[in-house]
N, C-alpha and C positions, 0 to 999 in steps of 0.2 A: 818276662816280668822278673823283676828280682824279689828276693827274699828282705821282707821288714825292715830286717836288720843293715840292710844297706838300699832304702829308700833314696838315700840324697846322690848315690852315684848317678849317675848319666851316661846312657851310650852315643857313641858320635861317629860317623862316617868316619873312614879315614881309608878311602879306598876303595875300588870294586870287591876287593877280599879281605879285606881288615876291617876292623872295627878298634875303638877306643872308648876305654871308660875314664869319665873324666870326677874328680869328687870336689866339688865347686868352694869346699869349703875346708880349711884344715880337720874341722870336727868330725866330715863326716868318715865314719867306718868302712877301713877299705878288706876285703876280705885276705887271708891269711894264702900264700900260695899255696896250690893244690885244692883250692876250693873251687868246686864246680859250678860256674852258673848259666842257666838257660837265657841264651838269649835270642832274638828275632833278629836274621842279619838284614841287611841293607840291601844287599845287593849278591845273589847267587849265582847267575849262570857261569862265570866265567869258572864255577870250581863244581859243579854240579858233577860234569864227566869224570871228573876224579873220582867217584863212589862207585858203587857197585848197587848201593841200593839206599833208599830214604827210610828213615824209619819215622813214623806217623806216629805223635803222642800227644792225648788229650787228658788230661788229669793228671798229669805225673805216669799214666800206661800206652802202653804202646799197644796203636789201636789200630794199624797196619802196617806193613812194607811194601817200595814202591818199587820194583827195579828201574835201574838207569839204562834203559836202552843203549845208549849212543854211546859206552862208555870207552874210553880208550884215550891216547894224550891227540891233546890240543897241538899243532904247528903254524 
């Protein structure tokens, strides 16, 4: 979910591991680089092995960690 302050953004596919925010309007507020936002991806597995472990957070805390089993490079 984004923050208020940029309601009008929009997340868009743009790939199994990419994402794109699109702002449909000249107006709306696009955030300032280096600004952090949470978002929900589309689409994980193909980068999941890349970690080491998931961190779990509901409310803004972090409510566990997952390890990644499998983890090591993809060929």
């Amino acid at each position: 979910m984004l923050a208020r302050e940029y309601d009008e953004l929009q997340y868009d596919w743009f790939g199994d591991e990419y994402g794109k925010m699109i702002a449909p309007s000249r107006a709306a507020l696009l955030p300032e680089p280096g600004t952090v936002l949470e978002l929900v991806v589309s689409h994980c597995d193909p980068t999941v092995n890349l970690f080491d472990r998931l961190h779990i957070i509901r409310a803004g805390k972090v409510v566990d960690v997952w390890p990644v089993d499998l983890r090591g490079c993809c060929q």
